[in-house]
N, C-alpha and C positions, 0 to 999 in steps of 0.2 A: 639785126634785131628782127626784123620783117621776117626774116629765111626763117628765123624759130619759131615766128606766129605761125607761117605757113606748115613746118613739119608739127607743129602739134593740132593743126586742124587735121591732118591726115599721116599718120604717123608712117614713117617709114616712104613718105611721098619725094625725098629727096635724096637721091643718090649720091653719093660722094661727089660725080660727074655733073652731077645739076647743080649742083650747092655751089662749087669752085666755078662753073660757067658764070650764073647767078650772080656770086660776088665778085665778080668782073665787072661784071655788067653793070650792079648796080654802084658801085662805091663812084664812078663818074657819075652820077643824078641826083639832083636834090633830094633831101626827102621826102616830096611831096611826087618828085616822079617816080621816086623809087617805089615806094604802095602804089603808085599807078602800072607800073612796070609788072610788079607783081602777080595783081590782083589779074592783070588779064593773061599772063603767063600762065598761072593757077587759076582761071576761067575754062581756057581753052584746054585746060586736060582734065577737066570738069574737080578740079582739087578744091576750089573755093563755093564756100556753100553758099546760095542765095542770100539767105538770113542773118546773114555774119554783119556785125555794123561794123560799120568801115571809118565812123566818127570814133567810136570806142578806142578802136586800134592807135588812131593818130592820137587820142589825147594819154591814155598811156607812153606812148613814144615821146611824144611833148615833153610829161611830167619825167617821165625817164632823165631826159635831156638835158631841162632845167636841172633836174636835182644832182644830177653829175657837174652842171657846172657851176652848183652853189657848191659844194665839198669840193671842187678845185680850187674856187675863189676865197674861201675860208680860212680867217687863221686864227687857230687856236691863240688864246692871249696865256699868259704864264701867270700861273697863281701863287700866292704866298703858303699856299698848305701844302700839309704832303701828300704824297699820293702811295697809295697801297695796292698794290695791284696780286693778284693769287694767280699764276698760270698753272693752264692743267699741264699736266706733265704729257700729257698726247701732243696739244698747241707746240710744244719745243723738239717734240723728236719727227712731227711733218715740219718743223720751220730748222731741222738741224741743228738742235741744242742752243738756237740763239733767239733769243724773246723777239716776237716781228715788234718795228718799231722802239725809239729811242725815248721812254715817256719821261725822262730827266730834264727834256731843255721846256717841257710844260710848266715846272713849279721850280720855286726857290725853297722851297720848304722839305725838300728831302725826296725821295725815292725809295720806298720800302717791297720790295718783293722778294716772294716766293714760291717756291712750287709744289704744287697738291697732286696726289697720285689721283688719275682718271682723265677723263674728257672732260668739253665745258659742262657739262651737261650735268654729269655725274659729281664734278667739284662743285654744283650747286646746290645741291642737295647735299652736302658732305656737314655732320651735325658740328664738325671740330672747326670748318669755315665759317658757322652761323657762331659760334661762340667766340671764337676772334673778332668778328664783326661787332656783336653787341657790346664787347669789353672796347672797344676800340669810341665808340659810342658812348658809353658810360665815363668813357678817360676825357670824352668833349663837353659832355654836358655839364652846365655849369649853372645851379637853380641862381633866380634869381632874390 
């Protein structure tokens, strides 16, 4: 993570040959020697600028860290509803025609998918997605 802070302070500042030394070096150090490791490696080839706070970088790094290891420790509980899921038909031809991820063992309530020609992007904006949706919507609601 560090080696990316560093090539995007100075683009193009690390070589294939830097980068692979680099990450030798640093994956033996904690991470608190690892940005120290750095910062004077990229000092002394004058790559790190004066001004750069060096607090910033580590609490980024921090929350980074934590948050990778809250979505490892996490488990999804299984719900009684169904789930609906719309893949763009781009999502299945980068993942090889097979939906990533098995969203059946999340609910007892069924699995209902399909697939919409485009990207994410573009199946969200798709006027025939937003009409499935609100019908889907109007089939839950229930005045009281």
């Amino acid at each position: 993570e560090y080696l990316d802070y560093l090539d995007g302070l100075s683009r193009g500042a690390l070589g294939g040959s830097d980068r692979e030394i680099l990450r030798e070096t640093l994956k033996n150090l904690s991470t608190k020697e690892q940005l120290d490791f750095l910062i004077a490696w990229a000092t002394d080839r004058s790559l790190w600028p004066d001004d750069f706070d060096r607090d910033a970088i580590e609490l980024q790094i921090n929350l980074r860290d934590e948050s990778n290891r809250l979505m490892r420790e996490h488990v999804l509980p299984v719900i009684e509803s169904p789930i609906h899921l719309w893949w763009a038909e781009s999502t299945l031809i980068e993942h090889g025609s097979t939906p990533p991820g098995d969203w059946s063992q999340f609910t007892k309530g069924g699995l209902h998918s399909r697939v919409v020609k485009g990207d994410h992007w573009e199946i969200l904006a798709t006027p025939e997605l937003h009409n499935e949706i609100q019908l889907l919507i109007k089939q839950l609601y229930k005045p009281i």
